[in-house]
C-alpha positions as CSV (number, residue, x, y, z in Angstrom):
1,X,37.6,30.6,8.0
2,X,40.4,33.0,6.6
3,X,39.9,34.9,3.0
4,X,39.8,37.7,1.7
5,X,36.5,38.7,0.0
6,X,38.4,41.3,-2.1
7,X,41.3,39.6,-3.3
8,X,41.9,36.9,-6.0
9,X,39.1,34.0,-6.0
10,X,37.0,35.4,-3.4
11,X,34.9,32.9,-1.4
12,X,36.2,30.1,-3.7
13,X,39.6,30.7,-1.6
14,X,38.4,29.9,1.9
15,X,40.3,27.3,3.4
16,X,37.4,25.1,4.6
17,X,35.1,25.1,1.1
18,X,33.9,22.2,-0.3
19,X,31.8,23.6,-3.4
20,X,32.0,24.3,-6.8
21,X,30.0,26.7,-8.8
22,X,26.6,27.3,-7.6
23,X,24.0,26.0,-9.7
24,X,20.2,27.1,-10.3
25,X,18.3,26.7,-7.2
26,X,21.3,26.4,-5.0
27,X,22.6,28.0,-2.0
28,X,25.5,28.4,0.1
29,X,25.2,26.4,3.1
30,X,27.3,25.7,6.4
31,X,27.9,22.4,7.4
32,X,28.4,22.3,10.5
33,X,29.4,18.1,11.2
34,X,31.6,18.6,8.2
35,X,33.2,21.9,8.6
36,X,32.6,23.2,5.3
37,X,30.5,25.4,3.3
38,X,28.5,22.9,0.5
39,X,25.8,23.7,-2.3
40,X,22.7,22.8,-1.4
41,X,19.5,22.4,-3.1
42,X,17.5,25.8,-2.0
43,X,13.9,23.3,-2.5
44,X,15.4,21.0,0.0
45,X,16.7,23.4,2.8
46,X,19.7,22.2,4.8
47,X,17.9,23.2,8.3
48,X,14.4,23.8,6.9
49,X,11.5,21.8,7.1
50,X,10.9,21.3,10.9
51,X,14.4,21.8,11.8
52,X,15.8,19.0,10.0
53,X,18.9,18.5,8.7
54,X,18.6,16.7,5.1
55,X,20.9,13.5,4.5
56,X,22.7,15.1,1.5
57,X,24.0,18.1,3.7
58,X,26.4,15.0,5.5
59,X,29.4,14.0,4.6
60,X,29.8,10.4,3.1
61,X,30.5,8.5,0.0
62,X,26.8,6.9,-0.1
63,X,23.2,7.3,1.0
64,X,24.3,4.9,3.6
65,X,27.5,6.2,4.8
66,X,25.8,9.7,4.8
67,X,22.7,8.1,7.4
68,X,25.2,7.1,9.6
69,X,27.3,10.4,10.1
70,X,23.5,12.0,10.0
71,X,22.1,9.7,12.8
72,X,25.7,10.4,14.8
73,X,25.5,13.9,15.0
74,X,21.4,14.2,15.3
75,X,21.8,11.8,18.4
76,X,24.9,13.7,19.8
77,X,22.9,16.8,20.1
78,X,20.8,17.9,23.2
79,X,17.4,18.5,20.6
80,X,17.9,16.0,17.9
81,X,17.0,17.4,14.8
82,X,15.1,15.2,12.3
83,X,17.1,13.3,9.1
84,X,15.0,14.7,6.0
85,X,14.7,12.9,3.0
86,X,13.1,15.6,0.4
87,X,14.6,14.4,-2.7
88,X,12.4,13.0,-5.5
89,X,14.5,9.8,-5.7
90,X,15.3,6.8,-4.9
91,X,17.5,6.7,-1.5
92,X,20.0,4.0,-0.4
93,X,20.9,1.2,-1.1
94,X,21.3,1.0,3.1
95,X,22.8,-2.0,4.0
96,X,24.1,-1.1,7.3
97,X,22.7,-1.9,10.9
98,X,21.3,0.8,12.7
99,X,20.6,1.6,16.5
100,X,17.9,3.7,17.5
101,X,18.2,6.5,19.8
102,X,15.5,8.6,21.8
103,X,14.4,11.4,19.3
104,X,15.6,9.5,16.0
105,X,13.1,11.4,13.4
106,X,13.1,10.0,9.9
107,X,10.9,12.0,7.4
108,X,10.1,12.5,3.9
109,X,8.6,15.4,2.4
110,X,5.5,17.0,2.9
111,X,3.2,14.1,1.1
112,X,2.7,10.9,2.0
113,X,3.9,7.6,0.9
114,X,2.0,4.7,-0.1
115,X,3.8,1.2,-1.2
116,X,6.5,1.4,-3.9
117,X,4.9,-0.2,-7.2
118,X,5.4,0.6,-10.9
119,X,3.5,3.7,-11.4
120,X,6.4,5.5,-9.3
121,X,4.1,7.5,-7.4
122,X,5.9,8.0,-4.6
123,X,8.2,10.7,-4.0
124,X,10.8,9.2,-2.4
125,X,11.7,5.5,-2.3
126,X,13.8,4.4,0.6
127,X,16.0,0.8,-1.1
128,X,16.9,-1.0,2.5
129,X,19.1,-4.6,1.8
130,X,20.5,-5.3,5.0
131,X,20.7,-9.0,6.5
132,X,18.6,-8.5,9.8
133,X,16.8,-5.9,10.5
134,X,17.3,-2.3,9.4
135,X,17.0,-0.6,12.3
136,X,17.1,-1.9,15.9
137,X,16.3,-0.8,19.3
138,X,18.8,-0.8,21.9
139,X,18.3,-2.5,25.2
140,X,15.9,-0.2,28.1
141,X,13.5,2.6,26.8
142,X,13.8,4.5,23.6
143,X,11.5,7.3,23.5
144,X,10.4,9.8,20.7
145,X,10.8,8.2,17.9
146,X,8.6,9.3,14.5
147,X,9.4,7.5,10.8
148,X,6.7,9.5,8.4
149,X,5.9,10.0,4.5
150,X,8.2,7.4,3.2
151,X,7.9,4.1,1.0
152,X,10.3,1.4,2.3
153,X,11.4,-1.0,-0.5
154,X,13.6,-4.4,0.2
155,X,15.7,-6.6,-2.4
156,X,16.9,-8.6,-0.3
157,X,15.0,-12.0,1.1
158,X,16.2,-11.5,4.5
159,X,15.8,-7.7,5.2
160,X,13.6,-6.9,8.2
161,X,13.0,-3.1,8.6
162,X,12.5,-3.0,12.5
163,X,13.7,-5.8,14.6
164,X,14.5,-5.9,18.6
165,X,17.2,-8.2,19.1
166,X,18.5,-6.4,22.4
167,X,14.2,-6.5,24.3
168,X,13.9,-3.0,24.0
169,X,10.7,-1.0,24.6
170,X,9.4,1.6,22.0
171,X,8.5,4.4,24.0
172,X,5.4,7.2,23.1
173,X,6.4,6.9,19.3
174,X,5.0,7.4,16.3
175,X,5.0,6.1,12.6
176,X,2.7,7.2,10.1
177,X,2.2,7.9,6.1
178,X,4.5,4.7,5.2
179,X,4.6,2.2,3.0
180,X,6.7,-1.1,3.1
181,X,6.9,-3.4,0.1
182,X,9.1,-7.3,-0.1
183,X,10.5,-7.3,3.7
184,X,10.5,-10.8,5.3
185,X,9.3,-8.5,8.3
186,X,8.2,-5.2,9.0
187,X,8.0,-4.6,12.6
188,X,9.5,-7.4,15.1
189,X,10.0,-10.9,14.2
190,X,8.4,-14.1,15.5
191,X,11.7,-14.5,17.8
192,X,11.8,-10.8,18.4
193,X,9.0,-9.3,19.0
194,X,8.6,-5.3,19.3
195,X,7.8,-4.1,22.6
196,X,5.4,-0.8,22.2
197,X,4.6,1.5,25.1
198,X,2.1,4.3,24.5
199,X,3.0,4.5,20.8
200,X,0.3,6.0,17.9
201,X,0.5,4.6,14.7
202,X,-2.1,6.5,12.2
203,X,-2.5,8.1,8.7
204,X,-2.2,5.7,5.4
205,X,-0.4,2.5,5.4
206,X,0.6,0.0,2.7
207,X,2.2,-3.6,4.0
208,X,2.8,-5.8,1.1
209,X,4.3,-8.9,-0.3
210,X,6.0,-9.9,3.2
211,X,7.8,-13.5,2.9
212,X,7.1,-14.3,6.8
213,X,5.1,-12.8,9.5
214,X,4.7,-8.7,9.0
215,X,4.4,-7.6,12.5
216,X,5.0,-9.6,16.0
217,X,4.5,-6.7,18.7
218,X,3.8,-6.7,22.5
219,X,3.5,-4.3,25.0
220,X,0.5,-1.7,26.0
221,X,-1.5,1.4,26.0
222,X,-1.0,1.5,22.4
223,X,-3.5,3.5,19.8
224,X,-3.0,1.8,16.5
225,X,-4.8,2.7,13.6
226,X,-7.8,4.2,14.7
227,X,-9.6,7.1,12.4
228,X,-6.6,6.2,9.8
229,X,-5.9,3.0,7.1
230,X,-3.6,0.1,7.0
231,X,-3.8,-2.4,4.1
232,X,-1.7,-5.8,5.2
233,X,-1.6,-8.5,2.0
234,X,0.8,-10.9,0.4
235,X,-0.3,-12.4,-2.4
236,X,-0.3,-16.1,-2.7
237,X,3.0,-16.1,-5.2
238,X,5.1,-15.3,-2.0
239,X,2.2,-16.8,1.1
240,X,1.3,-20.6,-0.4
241,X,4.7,-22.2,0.2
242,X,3.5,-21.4,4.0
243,X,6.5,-19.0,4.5
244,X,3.7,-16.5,5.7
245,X,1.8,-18.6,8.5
246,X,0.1,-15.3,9.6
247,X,0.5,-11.5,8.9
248,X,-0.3,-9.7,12.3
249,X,0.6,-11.5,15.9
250,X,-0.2,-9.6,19.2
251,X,1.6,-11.4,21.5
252,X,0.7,-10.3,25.5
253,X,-0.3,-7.2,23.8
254,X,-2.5,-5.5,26.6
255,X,-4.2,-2.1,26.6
256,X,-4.5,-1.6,22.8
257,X,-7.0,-0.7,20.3
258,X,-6.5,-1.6,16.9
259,X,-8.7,0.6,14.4
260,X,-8.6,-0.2,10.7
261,X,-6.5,-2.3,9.7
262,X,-7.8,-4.0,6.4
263,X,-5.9,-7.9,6.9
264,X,-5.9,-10.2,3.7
265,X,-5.0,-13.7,4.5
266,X,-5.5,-15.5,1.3
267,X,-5.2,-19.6,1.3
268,X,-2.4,-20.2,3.8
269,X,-2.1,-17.1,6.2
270,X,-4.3,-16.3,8.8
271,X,-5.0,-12.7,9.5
272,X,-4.3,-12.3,12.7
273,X,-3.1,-14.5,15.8
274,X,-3.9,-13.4,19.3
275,X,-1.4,-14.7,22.1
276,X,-1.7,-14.1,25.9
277,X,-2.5,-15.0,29.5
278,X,-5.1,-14.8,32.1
279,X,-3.7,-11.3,33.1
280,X,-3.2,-10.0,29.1
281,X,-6.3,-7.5,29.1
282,X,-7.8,-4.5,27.1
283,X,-6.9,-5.6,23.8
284,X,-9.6,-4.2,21.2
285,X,-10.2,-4.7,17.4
286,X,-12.4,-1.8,16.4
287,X,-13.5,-2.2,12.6
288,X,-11.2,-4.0,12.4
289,X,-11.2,-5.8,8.5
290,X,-9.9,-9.3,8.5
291,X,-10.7,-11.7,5.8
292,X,-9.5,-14.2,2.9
293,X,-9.5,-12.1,-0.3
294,X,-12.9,-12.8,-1.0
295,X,-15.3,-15.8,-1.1
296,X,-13.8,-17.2,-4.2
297,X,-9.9,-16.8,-2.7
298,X,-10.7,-17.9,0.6
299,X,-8.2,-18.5,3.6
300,X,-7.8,-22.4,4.2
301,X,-8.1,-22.0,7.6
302,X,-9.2,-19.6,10.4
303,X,-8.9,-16.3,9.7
304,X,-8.3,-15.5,13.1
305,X,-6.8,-17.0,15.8
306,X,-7.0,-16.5,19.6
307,X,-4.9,-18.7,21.7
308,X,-5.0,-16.2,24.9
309,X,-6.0,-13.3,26.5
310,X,-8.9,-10.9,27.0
311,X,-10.1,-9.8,23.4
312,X,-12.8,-7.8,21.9
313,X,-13.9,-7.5,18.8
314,X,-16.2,-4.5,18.1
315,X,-17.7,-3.8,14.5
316,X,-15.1,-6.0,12.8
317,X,-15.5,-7.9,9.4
318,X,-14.1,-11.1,10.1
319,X,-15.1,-13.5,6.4
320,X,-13.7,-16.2,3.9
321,X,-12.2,-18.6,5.9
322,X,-11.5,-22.5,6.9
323,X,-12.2,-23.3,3.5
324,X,-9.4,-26.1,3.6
325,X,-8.6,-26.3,6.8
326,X,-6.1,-29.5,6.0
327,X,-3.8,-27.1,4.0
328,X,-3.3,-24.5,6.3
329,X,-0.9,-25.8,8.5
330,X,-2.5,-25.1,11.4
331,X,-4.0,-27.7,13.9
332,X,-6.6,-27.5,16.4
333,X,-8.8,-24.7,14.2
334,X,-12.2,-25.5,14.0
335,X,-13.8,-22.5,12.3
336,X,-13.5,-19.4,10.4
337,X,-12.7,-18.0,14.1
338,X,-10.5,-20.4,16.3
339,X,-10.3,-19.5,20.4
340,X,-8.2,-21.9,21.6
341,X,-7.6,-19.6,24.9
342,X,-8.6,-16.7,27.2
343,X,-12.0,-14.1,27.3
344,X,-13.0,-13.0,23.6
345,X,-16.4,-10.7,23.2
346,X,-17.3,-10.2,19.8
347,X,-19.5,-7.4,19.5
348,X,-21.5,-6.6,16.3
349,X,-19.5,-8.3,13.8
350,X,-20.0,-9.3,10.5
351,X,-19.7,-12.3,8.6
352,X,-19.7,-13.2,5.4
353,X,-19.4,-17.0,3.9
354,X,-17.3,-19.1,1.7
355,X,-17.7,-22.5,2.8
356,X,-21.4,-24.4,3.5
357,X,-23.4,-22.8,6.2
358,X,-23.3,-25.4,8.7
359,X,-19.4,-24.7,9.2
360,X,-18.5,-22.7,12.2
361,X,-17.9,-19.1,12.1
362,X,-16.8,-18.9,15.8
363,X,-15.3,-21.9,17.1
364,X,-14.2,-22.0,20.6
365,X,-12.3,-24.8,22.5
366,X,-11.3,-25.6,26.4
367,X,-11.8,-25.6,29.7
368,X,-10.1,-21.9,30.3
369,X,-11.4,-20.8,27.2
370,X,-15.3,-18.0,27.3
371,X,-16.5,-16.2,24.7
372,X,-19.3,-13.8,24.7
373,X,-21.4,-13.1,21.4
374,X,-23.8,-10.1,20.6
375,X,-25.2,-8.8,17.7
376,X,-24.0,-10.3,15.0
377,X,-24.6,-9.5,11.0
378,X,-24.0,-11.3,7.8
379,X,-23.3,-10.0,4.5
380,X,-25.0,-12.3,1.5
381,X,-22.0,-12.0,-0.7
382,X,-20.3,-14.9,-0.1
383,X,-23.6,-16.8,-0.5
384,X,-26.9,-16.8,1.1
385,X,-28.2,-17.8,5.0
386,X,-31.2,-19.6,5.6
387,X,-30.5,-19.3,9.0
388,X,-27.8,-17.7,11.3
389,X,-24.2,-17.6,11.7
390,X,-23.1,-20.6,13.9
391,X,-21.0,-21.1,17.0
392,X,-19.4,-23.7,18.4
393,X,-18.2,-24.4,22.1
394,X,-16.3,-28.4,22.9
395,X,-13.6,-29.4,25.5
396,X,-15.5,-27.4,28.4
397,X,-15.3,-23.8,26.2
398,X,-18.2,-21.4,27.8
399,X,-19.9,-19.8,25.0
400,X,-22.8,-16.9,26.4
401,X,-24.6,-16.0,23.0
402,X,-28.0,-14.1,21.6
403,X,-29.7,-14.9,19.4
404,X,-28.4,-13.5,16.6
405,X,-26.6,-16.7,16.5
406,X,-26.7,-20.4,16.7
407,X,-25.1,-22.4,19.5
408,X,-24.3,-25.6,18.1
């Protein structure tokens, strides 16, 4: 840079400044992808907070123009600093593609975000309209990836905010404090499913209003949402057109424990659907929460599904289901639990009614198909027992049960 601090116009002469007069609570920065010297907010700290580099300290015409030369230079260097988003504002609208790369860091500011609703209390909201998903992985291993403290809003009916179009593998990543509110999916897709490896996802999470399937993931040694909070709902003015057959599919997913998770699937979508092989094992809901809304807003049919795989369930609520089973647009159910496949133990578990007694709560079905009951509990709030919870074994199923249950 050539001026001369003594003579006329002083810094405001330098050949490579891009400033005008400093405001309140402003610094002089360096920008180093740019070139220049900027203003920048002192609160939000060009390089501050971890390291980071915030998204307005990058050149670009937009939110979205600026994420792109941000996620160019972070991924360019040999320690990729994070992309900070500290303003109390709305960020975006993004509507460009973008590939992940080992060490891509996405964070907001030092609270966490729930779901974007109308009392604005979040403190940043991240506006994503893309076509597709947001942000994909690339083919092989990406590794290091963290996405904290930030709400995630779509308006658009086809955005997706992680998808895996190219059969990537998420490598020992992490995603916590988020909320994501009107995507069609959140992580993976039905025909792209996202491949996790050794991945943590904890703290508070909000998944709402989804217009298909929220998450479709595969893959193993996974610790998701133990010791932390995820609410998944849609509510039935987006789910009862049967856009939303089911919010959470585990598809081969081996070597995983799912903690609490709190899974609404209200008249047509089930909870959860299981999906594996005689070789899928170690996958384990721990209090786990997995229900219709209540025993007046039942699901029509199972509330879980298990088509594969070796399962356990372990002090899970699993409640308000197969209440109209014809309506759900699901076949071969046959109870508020359907295993239609594989090795399911289901370990002090509760259950609580919203259909007659004498309907199943565990219903299992086929030749290849065991399941293993224990301990079982009942909550009276969905109506009363006179006796116990009962299970049901046809087509050759194995069922091993105590006697905290009835075999029928």
């Amino acid at each position: 840079m050539g001026f001369n601090p003594s003579g006329a116009g002083g810094i405001a002469g330098a050949s490579d400044v891009a400033f005008s007069t400093l405001q309140n609570d402003q610094v002089l920065t360096y920008d180093t992808p740019s070139a220049k010297w900027q203003n920048q907010n002192s609160s939000s700290g060009s390089t501050s907070q971890t390291g980071g580099r915030t998204l307005e300290s990058f050149s670009g015409g937009s939110d979205d123009a600026k994420l792109g030369a941000a996620m160019a230079y972070c991924n360019a260097q040999d320690y990729p600093p994070p992309i900070l988003l500290l303003e109390n504002r709305v960020y975006g609208p993004f509507t460009t593609q973008r590939t992940l790369y080992s060490g891509f860091k996405l964070l907001g500011g030092p609270a966490f975000s729930n779901q974007y609703r109308g009392a604005l209390s979040v403190p940043q909201r991240v506006d994503v309209q893309t076509s597709g998903p947001w942000l994909v992985l690339p083919s092989g291993n990406t590794f290091d990836v963290e996405i904290a403290r930030l709400s995630f809003y779509s308006q658009s009916s086809n955005s997706e905010f992680m998808g895996n179009p190219n059969t990537g593998v998420l490598w020992t990543s992490c995603i916590r404090d988020v909320g994501f509110s009107l995507f069609k999916h959140v992580l993976g897709s039905p025909t792209n499913k996202l491949l996790l490896t050794a991945c943590l996802f904890d703290g508070w999470w909000n998944i709402n209003n989804s217009r298909n399937v929220s998450m479709t993931m595969g893959g193993s040694d996974n610790i998701l949402w133990v010791g932390s909070q995820c609410l998944l709902d849609t509510p039935t003015s987006i789910s009862s057109g049967g856009s939303v057959p089911y919010h959470l599919w585990l598809d081969y997913m081996e070597k995983t424990t799912i903690g609490q998770m709190f899974i609404t699937g209200e008249q047509i979508p089930a909870a959860v659907r299981v999906t594996g092989s005689a070789t899928t094992g170690g996958l384990i809901f721990s209090g786990t929460r997995m229900e219709g809304r209540n025993s007046g807003a039942p699901s029509y049919g199972s509330v879980v599904r298990v088509e594969g795989g070796h399962v356990t369930f372990r002090d899970c609520w699993i409640s308000y289901g197969y209440a109209n089973p014809g309506s759900s647009g699901r076949s071969n159910e046959g109870g508020v639990v359907s295993v239609l496949g594989g090795r399911v133990l289901f370990d002090a578990c509760f259950y609580s009614r919203a259909v007659a007694e004498t309907v199943p709560w565990l219903y299992a079905s086929g030749g290849s198909t065991q399941i293993r009951v224990r301990n079982a509990q009942v909550a009276h709030d969905g109506g009363s027992f006179t006796g116990l919870p009962r299970v049901r074994a046809v087509n050759g199923a194995d069922a091993n049960v105590d006697d905290t249950v009835t075999l029928i």
